[in-house]
PDB file with SEQRES, HELIX, SHEET and CRYST1 records, atoms N, CA, C and O in Angstrom:
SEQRES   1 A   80  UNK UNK UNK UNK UNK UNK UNK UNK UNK UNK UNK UNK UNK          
SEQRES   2 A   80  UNK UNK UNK UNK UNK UNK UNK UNK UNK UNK UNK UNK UNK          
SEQRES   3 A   80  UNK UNK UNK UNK UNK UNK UNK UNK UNK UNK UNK UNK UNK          
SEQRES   4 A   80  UNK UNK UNK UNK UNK UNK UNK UNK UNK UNK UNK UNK UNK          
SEQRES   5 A   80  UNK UNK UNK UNK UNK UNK UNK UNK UNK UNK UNK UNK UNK          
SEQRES   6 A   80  UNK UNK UNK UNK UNK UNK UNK UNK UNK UNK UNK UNK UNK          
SEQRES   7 A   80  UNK UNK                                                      
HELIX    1 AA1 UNK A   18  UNK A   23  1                                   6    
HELIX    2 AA2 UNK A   50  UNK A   52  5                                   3    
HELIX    3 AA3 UNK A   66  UNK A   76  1                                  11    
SHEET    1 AA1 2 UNK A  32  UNK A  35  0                                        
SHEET    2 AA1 2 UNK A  42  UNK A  45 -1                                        
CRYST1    1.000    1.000    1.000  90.00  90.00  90.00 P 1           1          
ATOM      1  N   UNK A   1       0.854  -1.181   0.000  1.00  0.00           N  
ATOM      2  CA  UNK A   1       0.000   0.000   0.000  1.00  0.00           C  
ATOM      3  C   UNK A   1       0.891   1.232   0.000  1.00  0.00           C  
ATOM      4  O   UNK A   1       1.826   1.344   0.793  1.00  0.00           O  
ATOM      5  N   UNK A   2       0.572   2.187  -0.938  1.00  0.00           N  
ATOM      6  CA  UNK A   2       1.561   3.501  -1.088  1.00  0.00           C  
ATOM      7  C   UNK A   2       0.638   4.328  -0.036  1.00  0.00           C  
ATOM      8  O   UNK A   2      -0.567   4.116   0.102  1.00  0.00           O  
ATOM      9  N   UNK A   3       1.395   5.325   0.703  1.00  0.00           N  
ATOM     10  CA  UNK A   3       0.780   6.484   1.460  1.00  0.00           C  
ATOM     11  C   UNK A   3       1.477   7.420   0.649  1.00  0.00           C  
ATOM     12  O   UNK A   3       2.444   7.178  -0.073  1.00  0.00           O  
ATOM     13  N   UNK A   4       0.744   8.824   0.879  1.00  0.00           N  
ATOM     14  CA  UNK A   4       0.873   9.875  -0.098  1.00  0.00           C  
ATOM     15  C   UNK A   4       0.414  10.990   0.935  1.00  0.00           C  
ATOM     16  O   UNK A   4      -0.790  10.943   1.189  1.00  0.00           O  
ATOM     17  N   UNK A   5       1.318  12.233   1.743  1.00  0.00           N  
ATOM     18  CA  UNK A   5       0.769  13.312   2.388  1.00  0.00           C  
ATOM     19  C   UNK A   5       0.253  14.131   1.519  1.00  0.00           C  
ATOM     20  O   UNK A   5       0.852  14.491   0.506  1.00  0.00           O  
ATOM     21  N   UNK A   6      -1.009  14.530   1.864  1.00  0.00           N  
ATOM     22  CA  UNK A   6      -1.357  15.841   0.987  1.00  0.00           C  
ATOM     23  C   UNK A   6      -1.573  17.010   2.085  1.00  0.00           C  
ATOM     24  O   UNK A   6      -1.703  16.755   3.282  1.00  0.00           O  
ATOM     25  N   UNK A   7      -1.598  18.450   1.498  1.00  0.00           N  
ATOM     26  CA  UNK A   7      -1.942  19.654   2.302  1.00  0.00           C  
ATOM     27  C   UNK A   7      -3.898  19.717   1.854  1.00  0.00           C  
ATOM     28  O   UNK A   7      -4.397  19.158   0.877  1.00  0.00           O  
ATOM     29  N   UNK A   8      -4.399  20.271   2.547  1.00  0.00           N  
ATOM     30  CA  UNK A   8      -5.179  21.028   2.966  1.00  0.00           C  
ATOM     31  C   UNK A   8      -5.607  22.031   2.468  1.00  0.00           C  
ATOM     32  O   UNK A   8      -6.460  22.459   3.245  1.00  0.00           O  
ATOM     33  N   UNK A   9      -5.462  23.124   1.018  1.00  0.00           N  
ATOM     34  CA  UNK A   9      -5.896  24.318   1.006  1.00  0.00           C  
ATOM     35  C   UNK A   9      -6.592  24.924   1.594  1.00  0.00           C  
ATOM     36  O   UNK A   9      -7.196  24.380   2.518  1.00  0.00           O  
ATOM     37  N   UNK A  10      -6.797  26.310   1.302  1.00  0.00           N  
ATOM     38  CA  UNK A  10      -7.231  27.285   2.320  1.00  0.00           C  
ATOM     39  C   UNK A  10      -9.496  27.090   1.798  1.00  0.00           C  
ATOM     40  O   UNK A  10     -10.528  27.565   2.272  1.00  0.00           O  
ATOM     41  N   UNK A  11      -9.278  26.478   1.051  1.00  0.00           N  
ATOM     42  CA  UNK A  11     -10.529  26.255   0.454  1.00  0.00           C  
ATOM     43  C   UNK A  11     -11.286  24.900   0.793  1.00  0.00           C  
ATOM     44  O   UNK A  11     -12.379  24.471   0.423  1.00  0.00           O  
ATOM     45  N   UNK A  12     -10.219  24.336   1.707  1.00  0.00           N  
ATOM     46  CA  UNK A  12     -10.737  22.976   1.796  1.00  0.00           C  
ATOM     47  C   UNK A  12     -10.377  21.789   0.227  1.00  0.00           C  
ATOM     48  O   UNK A  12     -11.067  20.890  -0.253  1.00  0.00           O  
ATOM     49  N   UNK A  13      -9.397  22.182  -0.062  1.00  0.00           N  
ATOM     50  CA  UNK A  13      -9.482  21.337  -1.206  1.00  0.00           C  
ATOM     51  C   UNK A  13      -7.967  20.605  -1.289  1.00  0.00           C  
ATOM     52  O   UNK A  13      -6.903  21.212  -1.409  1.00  0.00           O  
ATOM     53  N   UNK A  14      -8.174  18.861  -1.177  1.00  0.00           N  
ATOM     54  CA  UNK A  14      -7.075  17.942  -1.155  1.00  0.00           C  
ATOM     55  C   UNK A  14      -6.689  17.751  -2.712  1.00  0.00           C  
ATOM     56  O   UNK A  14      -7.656  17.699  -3.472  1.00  0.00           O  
ATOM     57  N   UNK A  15      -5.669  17.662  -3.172  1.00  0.00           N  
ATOM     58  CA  UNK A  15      -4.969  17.176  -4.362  1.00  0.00           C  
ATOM     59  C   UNK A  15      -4.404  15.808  -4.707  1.00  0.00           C  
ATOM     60  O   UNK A  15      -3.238  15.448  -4.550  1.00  0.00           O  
ATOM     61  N   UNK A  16      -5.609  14.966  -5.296  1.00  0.00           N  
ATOM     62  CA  UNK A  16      -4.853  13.379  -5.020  1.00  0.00           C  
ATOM     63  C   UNK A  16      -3.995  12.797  -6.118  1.00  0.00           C  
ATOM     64  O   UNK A  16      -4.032  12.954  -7.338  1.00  0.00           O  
ATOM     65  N   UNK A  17      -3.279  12.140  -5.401  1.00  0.00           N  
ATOM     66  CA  UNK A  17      -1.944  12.039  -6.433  1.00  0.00           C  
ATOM     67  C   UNK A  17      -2.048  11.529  -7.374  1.00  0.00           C  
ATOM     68  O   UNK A  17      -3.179  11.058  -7.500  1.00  0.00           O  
ATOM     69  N   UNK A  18      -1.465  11.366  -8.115  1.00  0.00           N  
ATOM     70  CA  UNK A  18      -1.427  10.878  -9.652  1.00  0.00           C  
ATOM     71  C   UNK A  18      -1.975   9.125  -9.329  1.00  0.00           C  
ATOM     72  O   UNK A  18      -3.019   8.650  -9.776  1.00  0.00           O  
ATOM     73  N   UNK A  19      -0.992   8.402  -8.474  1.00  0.00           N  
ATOM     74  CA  UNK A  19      -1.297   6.924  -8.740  1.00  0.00           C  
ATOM     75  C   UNK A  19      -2.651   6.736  -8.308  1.00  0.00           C  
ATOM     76  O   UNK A  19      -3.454   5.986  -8.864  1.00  0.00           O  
ATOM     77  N   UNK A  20      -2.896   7.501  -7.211  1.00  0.00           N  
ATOM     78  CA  UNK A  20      -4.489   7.266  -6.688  1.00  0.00           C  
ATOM     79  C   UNK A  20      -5.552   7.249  -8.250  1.00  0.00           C  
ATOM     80  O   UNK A  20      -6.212   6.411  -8.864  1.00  0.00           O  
ATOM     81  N   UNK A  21      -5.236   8.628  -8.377  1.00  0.00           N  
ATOM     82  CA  UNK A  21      -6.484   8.778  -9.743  1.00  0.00           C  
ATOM     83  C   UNK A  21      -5.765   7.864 -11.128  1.00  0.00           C  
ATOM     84  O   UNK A  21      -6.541   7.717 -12.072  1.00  0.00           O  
ATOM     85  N   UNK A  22      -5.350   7.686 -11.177  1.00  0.00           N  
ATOM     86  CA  UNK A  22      -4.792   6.873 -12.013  1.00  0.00           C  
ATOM     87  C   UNK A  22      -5.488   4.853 -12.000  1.00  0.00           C  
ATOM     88  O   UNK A  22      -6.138   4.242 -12.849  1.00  0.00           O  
ATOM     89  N   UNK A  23      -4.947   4.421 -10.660  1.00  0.00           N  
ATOM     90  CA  UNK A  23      -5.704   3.192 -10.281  1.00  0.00           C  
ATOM     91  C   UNK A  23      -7.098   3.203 -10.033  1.00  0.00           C  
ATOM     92  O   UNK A  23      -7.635   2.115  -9.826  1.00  0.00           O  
ATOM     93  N   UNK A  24      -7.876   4.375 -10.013  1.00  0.00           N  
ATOM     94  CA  UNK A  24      -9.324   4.509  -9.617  1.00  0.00           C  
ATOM     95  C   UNK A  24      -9.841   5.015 -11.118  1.00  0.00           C  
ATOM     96  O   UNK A  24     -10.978   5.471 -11.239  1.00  0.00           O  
ATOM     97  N   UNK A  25      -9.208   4.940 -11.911  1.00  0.00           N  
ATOM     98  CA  UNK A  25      -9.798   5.734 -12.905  1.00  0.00           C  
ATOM     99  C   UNK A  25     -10.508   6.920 -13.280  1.00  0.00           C  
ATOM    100  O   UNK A  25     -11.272   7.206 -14.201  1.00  0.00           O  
ATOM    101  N   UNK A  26      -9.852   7.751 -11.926  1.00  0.00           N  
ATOM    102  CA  UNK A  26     -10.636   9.470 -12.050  1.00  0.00           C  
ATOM    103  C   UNK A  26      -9.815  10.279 -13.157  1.00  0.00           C  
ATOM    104  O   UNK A  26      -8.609  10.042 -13.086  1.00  0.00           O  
ATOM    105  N   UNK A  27     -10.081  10.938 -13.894  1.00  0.00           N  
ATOM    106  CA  UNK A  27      -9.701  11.641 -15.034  1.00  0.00           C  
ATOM    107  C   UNK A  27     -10.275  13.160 -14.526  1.00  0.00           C  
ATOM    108  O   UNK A  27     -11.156  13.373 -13.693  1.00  0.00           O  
ATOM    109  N   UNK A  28      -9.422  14.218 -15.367  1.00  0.00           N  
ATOM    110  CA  UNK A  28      -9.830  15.429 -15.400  1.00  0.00           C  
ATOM    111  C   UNK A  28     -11.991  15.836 -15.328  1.00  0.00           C  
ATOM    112  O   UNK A  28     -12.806  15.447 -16.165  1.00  0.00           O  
ATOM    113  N   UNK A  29     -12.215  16.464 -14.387  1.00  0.00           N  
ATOM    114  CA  UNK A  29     -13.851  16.881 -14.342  1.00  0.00           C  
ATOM    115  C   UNK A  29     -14.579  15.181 -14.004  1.00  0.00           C  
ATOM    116  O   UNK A  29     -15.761  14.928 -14.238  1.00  0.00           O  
ATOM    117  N   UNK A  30     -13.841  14.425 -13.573  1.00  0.00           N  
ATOM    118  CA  UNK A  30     -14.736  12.942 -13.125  1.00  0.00           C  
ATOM    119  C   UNK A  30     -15.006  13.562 -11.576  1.00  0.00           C  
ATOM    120  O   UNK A  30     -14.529  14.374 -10.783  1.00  0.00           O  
ATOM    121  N   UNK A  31     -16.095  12.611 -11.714  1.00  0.00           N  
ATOM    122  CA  UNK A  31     -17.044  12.915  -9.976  1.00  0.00           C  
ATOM    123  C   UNK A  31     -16.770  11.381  -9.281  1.00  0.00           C  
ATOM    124  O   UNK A  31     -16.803  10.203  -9.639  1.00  0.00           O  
ATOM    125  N   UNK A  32     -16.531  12.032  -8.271  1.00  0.00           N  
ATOM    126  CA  UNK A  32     -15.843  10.705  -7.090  1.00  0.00           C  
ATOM    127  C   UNK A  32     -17.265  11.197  -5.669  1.00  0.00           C  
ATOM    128  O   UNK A  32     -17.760  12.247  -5.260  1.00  0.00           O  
ATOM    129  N   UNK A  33     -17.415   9.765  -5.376  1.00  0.00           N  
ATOM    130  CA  UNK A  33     -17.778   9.740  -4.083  1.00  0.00           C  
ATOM    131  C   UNK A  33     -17.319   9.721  -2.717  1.00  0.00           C  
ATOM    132  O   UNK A  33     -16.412   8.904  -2.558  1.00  0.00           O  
ATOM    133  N   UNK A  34     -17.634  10.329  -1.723  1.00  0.00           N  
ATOM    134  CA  UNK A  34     -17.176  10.569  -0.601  1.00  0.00           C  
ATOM    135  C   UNK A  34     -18.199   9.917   0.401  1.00  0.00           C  
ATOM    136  O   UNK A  34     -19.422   9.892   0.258  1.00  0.00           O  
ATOM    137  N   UNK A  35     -17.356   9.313   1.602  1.00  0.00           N  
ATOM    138  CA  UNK A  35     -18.314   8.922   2.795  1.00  0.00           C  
ATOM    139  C   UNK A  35     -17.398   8.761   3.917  1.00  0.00           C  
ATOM    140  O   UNK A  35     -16.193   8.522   3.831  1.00  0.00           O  
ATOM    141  N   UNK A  36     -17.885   8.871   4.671  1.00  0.00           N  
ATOM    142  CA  UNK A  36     -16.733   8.962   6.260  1.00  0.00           C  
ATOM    143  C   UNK A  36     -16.953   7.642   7.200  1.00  0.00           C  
ATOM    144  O   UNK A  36     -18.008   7.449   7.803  1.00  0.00           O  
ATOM    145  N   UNK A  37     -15.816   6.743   7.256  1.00  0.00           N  
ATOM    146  CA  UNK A  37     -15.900   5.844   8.047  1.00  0.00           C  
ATOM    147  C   UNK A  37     -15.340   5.757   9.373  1.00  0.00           C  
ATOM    148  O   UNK A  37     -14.136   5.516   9.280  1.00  0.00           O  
ATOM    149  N   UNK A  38     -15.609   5.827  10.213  1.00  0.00           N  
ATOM    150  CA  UNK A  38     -15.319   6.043  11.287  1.00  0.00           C  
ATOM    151  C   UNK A  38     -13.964   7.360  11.450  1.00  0.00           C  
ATOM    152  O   UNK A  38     -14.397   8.483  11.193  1.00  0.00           O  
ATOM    153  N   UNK A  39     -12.736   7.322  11.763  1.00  0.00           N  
ATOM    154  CA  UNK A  39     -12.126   8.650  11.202  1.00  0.00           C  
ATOM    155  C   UNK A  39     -10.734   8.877   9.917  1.00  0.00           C  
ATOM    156  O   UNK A  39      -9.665   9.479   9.809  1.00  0.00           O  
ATOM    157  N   UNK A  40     -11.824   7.736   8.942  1.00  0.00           N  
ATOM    158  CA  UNK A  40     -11.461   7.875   7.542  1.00  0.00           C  
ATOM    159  C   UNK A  40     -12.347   8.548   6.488  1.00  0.00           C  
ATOM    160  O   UNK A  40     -13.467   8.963   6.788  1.00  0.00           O  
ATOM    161  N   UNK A  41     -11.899   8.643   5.395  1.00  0.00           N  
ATOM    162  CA  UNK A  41     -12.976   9.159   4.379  1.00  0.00           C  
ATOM    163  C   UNK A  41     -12.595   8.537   2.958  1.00  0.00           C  
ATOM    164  O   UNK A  41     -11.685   8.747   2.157  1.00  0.00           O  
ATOM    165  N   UNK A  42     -13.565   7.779   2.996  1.00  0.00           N  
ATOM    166  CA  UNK A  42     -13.225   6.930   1.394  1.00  0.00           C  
ATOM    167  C   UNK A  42     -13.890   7.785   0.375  1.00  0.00           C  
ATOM    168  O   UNK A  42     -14.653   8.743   0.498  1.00  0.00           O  
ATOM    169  N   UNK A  43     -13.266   7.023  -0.937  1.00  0.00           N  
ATOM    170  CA  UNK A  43     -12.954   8.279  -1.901  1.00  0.00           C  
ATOM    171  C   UNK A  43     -13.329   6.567  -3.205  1.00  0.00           C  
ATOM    172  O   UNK A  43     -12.838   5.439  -3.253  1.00  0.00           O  
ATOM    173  N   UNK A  44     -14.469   7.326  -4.060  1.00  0.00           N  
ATOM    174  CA  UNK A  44     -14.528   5.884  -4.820  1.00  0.00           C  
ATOM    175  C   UNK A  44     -15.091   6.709  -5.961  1.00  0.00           C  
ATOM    176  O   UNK A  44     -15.967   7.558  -5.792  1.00  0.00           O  
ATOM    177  N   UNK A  45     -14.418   6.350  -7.398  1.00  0.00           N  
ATOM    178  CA  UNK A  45     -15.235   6.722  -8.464  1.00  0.00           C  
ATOM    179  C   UNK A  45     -16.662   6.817  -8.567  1.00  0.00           C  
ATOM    180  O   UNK A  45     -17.324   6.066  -7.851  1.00  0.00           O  
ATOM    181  N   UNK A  46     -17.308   7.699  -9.420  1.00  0.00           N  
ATOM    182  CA  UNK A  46     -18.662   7.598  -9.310  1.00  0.00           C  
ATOM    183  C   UNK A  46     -19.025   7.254 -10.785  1.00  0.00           C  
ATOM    184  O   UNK A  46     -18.299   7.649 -11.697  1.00  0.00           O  
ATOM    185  N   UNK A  47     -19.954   6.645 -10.980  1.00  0.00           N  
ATOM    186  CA  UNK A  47     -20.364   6.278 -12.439  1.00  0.00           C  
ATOM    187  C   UNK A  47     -20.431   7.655 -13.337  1.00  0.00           C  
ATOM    188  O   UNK A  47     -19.783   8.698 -13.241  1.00  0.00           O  
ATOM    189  N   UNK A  48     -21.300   7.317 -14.100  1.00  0.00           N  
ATOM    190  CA  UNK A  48     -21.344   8.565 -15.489  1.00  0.00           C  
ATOM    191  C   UNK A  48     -22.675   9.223 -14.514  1.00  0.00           C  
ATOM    192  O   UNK A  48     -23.326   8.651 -13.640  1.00  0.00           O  
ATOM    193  N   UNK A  49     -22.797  10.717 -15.064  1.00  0.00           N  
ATOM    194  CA  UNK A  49     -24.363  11.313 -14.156  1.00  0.00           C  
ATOM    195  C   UNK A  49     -24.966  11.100 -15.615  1.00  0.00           C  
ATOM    196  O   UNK A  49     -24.398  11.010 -16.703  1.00  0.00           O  
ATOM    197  N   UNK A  50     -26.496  11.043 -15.215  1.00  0.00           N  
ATOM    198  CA  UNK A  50     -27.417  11.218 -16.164  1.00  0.00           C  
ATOM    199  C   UNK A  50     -27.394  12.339 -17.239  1.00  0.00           C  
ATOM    200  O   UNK A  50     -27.521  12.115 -18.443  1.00  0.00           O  
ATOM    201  N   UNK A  51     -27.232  13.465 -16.734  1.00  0.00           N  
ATOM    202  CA  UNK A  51     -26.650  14.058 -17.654  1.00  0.00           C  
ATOM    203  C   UNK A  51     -25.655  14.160 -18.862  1.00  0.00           C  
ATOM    204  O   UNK A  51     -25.732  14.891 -19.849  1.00  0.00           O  
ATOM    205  N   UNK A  52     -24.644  13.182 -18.506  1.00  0.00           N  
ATOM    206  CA  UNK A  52     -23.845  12.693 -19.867  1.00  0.00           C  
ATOM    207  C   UNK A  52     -24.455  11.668 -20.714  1.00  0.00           C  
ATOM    208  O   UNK A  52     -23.955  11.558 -21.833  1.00  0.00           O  
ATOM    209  N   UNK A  53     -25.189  11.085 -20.492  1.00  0.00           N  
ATOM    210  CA  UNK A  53     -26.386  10.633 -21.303  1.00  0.00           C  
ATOM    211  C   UNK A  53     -27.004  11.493 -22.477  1.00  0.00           C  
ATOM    212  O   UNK A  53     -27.623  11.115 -23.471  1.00  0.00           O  
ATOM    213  N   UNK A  54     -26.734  12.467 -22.161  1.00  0.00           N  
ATOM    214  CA  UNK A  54     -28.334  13.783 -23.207  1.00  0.00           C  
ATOM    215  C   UNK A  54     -27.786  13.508 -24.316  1.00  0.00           C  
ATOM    216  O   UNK A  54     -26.563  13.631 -24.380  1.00  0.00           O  
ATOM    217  N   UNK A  55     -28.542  13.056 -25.511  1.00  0.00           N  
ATOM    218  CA  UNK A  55     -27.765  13.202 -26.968  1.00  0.00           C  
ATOM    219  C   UNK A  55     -27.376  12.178 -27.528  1.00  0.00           C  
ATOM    220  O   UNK A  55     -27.053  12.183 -28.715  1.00  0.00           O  
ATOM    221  N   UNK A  56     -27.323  10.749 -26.514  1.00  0.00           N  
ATOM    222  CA  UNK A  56     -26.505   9.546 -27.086  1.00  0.00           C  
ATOM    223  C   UNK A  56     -27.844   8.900 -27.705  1.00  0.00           C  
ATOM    224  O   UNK A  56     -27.512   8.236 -28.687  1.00  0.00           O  
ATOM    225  N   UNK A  57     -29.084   8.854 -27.518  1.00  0.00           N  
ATOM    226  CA  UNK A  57     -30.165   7.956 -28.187  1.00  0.00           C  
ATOM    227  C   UNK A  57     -31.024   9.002 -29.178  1.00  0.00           C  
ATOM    228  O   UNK A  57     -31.386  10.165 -29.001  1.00  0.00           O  
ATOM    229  N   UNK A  58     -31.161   8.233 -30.106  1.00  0.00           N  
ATOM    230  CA  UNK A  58     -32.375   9.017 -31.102  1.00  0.00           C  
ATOM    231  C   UNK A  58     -33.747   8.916 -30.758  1.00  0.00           C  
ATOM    232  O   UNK A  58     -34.139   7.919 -30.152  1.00  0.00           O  
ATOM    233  N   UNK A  59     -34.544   9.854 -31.083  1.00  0.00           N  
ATOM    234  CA  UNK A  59     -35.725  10.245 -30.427  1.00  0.00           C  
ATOM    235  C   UNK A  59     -36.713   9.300 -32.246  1.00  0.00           C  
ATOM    236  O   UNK A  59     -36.855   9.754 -33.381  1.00  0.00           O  
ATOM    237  N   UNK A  60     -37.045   8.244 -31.768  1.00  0.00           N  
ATOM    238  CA  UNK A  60     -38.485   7.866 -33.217  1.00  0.00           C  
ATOM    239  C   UNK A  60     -38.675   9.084 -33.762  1.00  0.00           C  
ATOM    240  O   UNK A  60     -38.407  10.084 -33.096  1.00  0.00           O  
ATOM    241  N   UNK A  61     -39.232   9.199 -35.225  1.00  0.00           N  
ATOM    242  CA  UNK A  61     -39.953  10.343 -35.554  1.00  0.00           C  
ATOM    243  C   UNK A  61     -41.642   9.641 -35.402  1.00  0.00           C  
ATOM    244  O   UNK A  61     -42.093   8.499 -35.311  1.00  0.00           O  
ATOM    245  N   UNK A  62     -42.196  10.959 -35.436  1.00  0.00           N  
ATOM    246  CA  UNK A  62     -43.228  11.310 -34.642  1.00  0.00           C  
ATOM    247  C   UNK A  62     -43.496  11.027 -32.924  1.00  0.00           C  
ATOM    248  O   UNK A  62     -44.515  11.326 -32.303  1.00  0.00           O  
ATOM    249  N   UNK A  63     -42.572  10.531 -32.520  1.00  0.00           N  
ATOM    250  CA  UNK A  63     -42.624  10.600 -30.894  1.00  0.00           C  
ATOM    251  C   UNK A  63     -42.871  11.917 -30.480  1.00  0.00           C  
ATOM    252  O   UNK A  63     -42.749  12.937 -31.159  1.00  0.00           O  
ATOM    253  N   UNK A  64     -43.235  11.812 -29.288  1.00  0.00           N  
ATOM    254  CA  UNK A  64     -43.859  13.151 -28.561  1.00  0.00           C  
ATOM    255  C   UNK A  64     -42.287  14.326 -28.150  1.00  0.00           C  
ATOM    256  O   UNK A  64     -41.170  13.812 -28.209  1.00  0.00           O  
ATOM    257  N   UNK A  65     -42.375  15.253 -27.914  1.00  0.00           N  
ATOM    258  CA  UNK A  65     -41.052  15.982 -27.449  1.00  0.00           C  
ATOM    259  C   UNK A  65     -41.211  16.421 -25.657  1.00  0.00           C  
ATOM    260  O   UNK A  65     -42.341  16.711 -25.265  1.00  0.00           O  
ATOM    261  N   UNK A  66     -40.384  16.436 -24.945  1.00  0.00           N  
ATOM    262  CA  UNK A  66     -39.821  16.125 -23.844  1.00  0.00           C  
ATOM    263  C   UNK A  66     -41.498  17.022 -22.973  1.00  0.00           C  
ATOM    264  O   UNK A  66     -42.317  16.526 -22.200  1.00  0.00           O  
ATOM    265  N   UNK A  67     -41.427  18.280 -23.492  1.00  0.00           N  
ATOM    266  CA  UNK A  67     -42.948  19.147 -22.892  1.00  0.00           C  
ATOM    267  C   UNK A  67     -44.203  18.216 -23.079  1.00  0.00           C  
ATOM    268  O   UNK A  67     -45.016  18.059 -22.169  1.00  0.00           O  
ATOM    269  N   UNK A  68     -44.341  17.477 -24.567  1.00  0.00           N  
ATOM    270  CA  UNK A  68     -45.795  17.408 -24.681  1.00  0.00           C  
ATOM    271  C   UNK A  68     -45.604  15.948 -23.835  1.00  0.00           C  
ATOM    272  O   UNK A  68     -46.636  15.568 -23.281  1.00  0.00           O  
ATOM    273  N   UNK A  69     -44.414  15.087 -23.668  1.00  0.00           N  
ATOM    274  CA  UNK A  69     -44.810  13.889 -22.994  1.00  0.00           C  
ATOM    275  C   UNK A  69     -45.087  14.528 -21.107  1.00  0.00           C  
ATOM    276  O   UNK A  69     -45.898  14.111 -20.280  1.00  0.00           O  
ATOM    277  N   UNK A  70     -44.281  15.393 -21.004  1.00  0.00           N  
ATOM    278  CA  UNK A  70     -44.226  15.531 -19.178  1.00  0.00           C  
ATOM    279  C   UNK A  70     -45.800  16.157 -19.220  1.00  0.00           C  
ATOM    280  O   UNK A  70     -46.560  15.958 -18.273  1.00  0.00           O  
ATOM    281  N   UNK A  71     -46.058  16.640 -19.962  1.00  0.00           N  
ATOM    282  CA  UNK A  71     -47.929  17.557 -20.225  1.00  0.00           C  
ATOM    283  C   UNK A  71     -48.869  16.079 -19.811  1.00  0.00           C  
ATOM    284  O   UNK A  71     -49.779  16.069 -18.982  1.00  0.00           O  
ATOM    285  N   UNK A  72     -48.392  14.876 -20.608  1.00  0.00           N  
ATOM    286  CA  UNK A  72     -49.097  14.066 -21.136  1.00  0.00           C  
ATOM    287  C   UNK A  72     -49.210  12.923 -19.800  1.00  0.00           C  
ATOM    288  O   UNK A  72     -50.285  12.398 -19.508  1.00  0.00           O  
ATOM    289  N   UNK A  73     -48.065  12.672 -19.139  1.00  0.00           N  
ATOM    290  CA  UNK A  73     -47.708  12.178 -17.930  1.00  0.00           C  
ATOM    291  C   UNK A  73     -48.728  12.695 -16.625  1.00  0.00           C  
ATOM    292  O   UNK A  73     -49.486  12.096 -15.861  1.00  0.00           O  
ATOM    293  N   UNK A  74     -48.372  13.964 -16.779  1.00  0.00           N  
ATOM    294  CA  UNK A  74     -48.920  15.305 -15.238  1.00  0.00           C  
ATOM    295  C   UNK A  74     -50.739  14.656 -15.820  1.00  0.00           C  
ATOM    296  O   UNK A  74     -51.500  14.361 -14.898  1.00  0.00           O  
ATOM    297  N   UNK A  75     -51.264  14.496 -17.257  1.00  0.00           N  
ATOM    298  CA  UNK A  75     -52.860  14.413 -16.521  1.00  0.00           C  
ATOM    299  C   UNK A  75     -53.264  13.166 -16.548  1.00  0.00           C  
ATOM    300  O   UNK A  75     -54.391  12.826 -16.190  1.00  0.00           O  
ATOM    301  N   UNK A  76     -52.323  12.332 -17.003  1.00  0.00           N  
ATOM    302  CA  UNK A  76     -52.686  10.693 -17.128  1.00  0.00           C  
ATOM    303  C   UNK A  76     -51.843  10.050 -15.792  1.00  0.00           C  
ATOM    304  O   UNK A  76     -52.204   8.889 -15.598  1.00  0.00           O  
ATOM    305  N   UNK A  77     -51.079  10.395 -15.073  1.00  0.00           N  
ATOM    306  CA  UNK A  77     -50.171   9.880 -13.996  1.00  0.00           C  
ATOM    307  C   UNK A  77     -51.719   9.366 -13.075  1.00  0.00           C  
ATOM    308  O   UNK A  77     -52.653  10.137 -13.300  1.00  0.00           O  
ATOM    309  N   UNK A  78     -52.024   8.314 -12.206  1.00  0.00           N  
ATOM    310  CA  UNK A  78     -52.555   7.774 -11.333  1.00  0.00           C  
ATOM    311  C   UNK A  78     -51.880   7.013 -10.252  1.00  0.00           C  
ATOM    312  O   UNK A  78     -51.324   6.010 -10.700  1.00  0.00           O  
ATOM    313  N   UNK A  79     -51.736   7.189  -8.821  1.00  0.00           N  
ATOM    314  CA  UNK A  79     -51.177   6.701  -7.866  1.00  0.00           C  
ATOM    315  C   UNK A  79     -52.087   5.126  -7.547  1.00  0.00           C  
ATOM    316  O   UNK A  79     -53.317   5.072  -7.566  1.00  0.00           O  
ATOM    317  N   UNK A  80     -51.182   3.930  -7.266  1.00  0.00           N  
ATOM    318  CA  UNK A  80     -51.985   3.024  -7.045  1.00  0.00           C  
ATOM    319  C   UNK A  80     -51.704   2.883  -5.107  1.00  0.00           C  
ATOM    320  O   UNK A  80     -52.338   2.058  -4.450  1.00  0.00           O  
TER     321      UNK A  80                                                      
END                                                                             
């Protein structure tokens, strides 16, 4: 197991080292998860957000567009 000191900025912000993001597969603008285990804090890649999704599937033609389906949802939605 490698240990690696990091500082602290004045912003609260740690700088993790190359091998860390490297073996975890974090890349430049990737989102990592955080959680505190007793008085550690694990640090674990996070999948893709939904948002990087927008754009990868084609929409059928004549399918409804994103307003007229949420329109269409809001008066047909029923709770069971």
């Amino acid at each position: 197991m490698q240990v690696k000191l990091a500082t602290v900025t004045q912003k609260g912000q740690v700088t993790l080292p190359k091998f860390l993001r490297d073996s975890l597969g974090i890349s430049l603008n990737s989102r990592v998860l955080m959680s505190k285990s007793g008085d550690y804090i694990k640090l674990k890649a996070a999948g893709p957000d939904i948002m990087d999704l927008a754009g990868t599937f084609k929409i059928p033609k004549g399918a409804p567009g994103v307003l007229e389906a949420r329109e269409y949802m809001e008066k047909h939605y029923k709770r069971f």
